[in-house]
N, C-alpha and C positions, 0 to 999 in steps of 0.2 A: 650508521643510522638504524635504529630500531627499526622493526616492522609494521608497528602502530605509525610510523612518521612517512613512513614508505606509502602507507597506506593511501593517508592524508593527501601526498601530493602527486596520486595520480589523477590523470584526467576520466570524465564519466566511460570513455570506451577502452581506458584499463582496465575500470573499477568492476564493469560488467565482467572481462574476463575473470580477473582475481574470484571474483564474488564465485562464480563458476565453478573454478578450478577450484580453490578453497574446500569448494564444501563435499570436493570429494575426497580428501588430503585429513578431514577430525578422525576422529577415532570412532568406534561403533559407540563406546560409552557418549558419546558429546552425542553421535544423532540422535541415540534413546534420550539423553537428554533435552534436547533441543526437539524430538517430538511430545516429548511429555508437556511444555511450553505452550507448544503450535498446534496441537490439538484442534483449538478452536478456528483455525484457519483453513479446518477441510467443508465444514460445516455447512456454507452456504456457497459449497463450488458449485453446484449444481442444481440454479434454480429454475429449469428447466421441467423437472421433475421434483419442484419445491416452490411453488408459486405462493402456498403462503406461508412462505419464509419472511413476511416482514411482523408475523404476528410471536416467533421467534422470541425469547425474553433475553434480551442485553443483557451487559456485563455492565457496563457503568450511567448510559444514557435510562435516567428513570423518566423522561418524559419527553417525547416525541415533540413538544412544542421548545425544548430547548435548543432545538435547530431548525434555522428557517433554510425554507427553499419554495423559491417562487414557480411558478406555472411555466411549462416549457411555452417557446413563442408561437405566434399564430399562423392561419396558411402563406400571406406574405413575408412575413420576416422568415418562414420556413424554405420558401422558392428560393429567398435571397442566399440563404446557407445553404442549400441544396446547391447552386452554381458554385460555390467556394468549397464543396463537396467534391465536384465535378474538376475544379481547378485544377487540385490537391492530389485529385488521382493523374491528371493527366502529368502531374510533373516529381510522379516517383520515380527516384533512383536508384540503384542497387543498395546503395547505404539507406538506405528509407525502407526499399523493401526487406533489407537484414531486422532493422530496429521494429520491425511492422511485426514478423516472425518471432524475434527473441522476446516483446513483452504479451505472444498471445501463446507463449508453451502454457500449458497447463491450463488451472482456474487464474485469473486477474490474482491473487498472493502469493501467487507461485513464488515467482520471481526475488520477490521483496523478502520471502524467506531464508533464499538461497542467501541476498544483501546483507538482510541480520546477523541469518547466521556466523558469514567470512568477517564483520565487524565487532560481534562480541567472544573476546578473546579473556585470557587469564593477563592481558598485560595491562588490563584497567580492571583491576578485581572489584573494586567499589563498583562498576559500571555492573560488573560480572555480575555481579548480587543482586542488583535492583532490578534482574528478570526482562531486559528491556525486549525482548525479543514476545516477551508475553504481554506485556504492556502495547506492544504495535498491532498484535491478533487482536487483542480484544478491540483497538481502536476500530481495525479494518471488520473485526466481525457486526461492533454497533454501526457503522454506516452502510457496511453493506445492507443489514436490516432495512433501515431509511431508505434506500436508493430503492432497495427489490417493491418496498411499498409504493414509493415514487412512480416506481415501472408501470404498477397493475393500475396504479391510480390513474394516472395518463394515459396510457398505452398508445403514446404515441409511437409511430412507422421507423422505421430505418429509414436512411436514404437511399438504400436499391432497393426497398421496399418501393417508394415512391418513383421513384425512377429505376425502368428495369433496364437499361442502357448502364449502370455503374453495375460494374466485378468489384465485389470487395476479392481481397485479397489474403482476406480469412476465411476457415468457413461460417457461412453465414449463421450468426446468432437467433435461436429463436424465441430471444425475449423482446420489450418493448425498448425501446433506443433511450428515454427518456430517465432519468441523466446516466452519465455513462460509468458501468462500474469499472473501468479500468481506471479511470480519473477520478472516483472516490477513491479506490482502494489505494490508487498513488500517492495521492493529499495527503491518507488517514496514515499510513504508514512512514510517508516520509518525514511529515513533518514529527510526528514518532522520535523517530530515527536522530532527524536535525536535533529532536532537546537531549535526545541522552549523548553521542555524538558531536559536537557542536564542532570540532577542529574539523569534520568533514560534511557539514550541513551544505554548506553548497553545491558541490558536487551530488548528493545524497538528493535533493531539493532538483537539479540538472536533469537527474535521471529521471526524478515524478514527471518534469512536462515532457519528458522523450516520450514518455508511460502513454501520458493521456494525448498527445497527438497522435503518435500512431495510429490510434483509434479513426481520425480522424482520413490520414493519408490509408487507411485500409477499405474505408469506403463502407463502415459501418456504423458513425457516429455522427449528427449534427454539429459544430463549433459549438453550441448552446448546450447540447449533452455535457461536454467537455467540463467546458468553464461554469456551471451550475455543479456539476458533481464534485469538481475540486473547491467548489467551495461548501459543499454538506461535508466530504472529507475533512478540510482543515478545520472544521466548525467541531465534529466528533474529536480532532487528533487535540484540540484546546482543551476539551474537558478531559481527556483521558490523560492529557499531560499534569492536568489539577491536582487529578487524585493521586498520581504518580507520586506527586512532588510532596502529598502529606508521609511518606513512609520512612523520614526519617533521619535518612542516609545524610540530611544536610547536617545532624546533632553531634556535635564534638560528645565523645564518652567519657563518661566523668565517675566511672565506676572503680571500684581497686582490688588487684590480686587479692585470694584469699592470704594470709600469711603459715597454712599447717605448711610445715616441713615433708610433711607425706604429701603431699599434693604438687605433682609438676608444675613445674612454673616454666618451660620452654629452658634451655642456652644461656 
């Protein structure tokens, strides 16, 4: 069995490792590579010290009203998630707190780079070409924009902001909770991922809700961060799949060797 098909039929806590291990095993030419690509994936690690990073000019979203996202919920529906906040931490596990640790290494793309990168290989050359790995930054960079805007807009609390009885389990973030960018950047990427990829879209799709619960069992996210951000995410990863899909690669080639005799023509 090939290693594309090996790939395919592991489960999400193979795929972590593979993805891992992989991406110490390319060559130096593939990482220059694959950083020339990903570039735009360091760009908004650190909105911290980038607050107005939603003002930021996209790559493919030209108008901020082409994705909706509604208003985080209010002090009640807030209490009520704050207890399922509360729940969520009392009943982590060591596997919870692994999965809690592996998707908060780095910035929120970290991760999903490392993912790319072990999935695009020379044994889907077609795939290899269409840059998918630059195609997923730019999804992940146009919603992080929207999300970082979302933050300053709202600026809605943490939940051990609001309640100082919860340890998160990361260290704590000092941006606004409201939506969550590990669950855009998961969305924006995976679903990414799922269109160029499609034999490993579920798995791939597996790993995004591992992404954005985490968040959740870490004690840094409201359920409503979560499920709002994965949906601005797969809202950005639609459009960036659109324009993906104008570039081509679908055109059978209808074009013909030259016929000089001095001119190589391959074997």
């Amino acid at each position: 069995m090939c290693r594309l098909k090996q790939r395919i039929s592991y489960t999400s806590e193979n795929l972590k490792t593979m993805f891992t291990f992989n991406h110490f095993l390319r060559s130096k030419a593939g990482l220059l590579l694959s950083a020339l690509f990903c570039v735009v994936y360091y760009l908004p690690a650190y909105p911290q010290t980038h607050a107005d990073a939603s003002r930021w000019k996209p790559w493919i979203i030209s108008d901020a009203a082409q994705v909706k996202l509604s208003s985080p919920p209010g002090k009640e529906q807030t209490q009520k998630e704050l207890a399922e906040v509360k729940e969520k931490n009392a009943k982590r596990t060591e596997q919870i707190l692994y999965q809690i640790k592996y998707w908060d290494a780095g910035s929120p793309a970290y991760r999903w780079n490392e993912i790319a990168y072990s999935l695009t290989t020379f044994e889907n050359f077609n795939t290899f070409l269409r840059e998918p790995m630059a195609w997923m930054n730019m999804a992940i960079y146009d919603a992080t924009l929207l999300a970082w805007k979302a933050k300053y807009n709202y600026h809605r609390k943490r939940p051990f902001e609001i309640d100082q009885s919860l340890k998160p389990a990361v260290n704590p973030p000092g941006t606004p909770s409201y939506p969550c960018e590990h669950s855009v950047t998961a969305a924006a990427a995976a679903h990414v991922l799922a269109y160029f990829f499609p034999e490993a879209a579920d798995s791939i799709l597996k790993l995004a809700k591992e992404a954005a619960q985490s968040r959740i069992y870490a004690g840094v996210q409201f359920p409503s961060d979560v499920a709002d951000g994965w949906k601005l995410g797969e809202q950005v990863a639609a459009l960036v799949i659109k324009e993906a899909k104008k570039d081509g690669s679908d055109k059978p080639w209808n074009g013909t060797m030259p016929g000089d005799a001095k001119l190589w023509s391959g074997p």
